[in-house]
C-alpha positions as CSV (number, residue, x, y, z in Angstrom):
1,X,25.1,-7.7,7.0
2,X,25.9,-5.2,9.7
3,X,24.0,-2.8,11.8
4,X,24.1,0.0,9.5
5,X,23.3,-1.9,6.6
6,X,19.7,-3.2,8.3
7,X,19.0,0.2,9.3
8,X,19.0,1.5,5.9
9,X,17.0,-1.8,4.5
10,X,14.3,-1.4,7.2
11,X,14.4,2.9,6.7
12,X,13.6,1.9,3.0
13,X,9.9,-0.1,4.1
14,X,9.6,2.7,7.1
15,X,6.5,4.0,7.0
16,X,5.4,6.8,5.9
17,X,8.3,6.7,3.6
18,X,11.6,8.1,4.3
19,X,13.0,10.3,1.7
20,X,16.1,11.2,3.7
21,X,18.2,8.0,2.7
22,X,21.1,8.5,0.7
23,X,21.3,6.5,-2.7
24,X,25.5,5.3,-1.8
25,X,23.8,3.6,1.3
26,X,21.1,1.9,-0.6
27,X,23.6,0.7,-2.7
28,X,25.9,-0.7,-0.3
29,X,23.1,-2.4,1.2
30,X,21.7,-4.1,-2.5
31,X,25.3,-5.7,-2.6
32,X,25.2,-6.5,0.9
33,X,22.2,-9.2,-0.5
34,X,23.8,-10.5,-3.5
35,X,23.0,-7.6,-6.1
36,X,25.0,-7.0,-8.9
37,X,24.8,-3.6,-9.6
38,X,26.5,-1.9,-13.4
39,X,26.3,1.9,-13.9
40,X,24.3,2.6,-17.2
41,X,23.7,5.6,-19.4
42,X,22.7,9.1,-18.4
43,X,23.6,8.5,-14.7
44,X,21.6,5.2,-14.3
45,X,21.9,1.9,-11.9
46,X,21.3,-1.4,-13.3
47,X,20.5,-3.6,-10.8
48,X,20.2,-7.6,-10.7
49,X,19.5,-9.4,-8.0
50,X,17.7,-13.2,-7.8
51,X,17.1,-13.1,-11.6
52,X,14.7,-9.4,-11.2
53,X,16.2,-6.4,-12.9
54,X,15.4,-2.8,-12.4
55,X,17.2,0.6,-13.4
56,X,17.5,3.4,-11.0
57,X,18.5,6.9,-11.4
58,X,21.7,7.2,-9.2
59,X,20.8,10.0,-7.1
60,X,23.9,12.5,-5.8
61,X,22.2,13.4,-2.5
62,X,18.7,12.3,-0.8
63,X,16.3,9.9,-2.5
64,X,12.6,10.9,-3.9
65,X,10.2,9.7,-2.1
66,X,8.7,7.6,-5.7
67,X,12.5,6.2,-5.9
68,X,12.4,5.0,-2.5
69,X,9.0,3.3,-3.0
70,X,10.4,1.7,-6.6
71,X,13.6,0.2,-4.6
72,X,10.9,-1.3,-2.3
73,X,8.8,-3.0,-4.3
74,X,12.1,-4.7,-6.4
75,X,13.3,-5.9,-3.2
76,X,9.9,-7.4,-2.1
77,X,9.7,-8.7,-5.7
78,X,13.1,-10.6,-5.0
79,X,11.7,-12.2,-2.6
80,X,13.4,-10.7,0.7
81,X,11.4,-9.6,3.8
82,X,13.4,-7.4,5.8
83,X,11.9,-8.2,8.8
84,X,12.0,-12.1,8.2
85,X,15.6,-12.1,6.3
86,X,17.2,-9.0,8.2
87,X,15.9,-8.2,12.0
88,X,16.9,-5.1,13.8
């Protein structure tokens, strides 16, 4: 995982939360782990990653702050820990 991607994984469990990250970078950085992500109806992300699934609206600019908190709490219920898997 590169610089960029960590930054956008750590700006996603800043707090308070960040609602200035762009939904192609949170993306990139959900493959970057091992997700496997399929577009689904009405504009919508299915995402798998270590046997979870969760649907996202795909977002053309800026994230709401409730998505940003949703992506959170998938990737904590994955099991990853930024700052234990992915240090700055």
């Amino acid at each position: 995982m590169n610089h960029h991607h960590r930054k956008i994984l750590h700006a996603l469990f800043a707090h308070p939360v960040n609602a200035n990250i762009a939904m192609k970078d949170v993306e990139s950085v959900l493959r970057e782990i091992g997700a496997e992500i399929n577009e689904a109806h009405a504009g919508k992300l299915h995402v798998t990653l270590n046997g979870h699934s969760a649907n996202f609206s795909h977002a053309q600019h800026s994230l709401p702050k409730t998505e940003v908190t949703q992506i959170r709490k998938f990737i904590e219920t994955c099991g990853i820990d930024p700052e234990r898997d992915y240090p700055l």
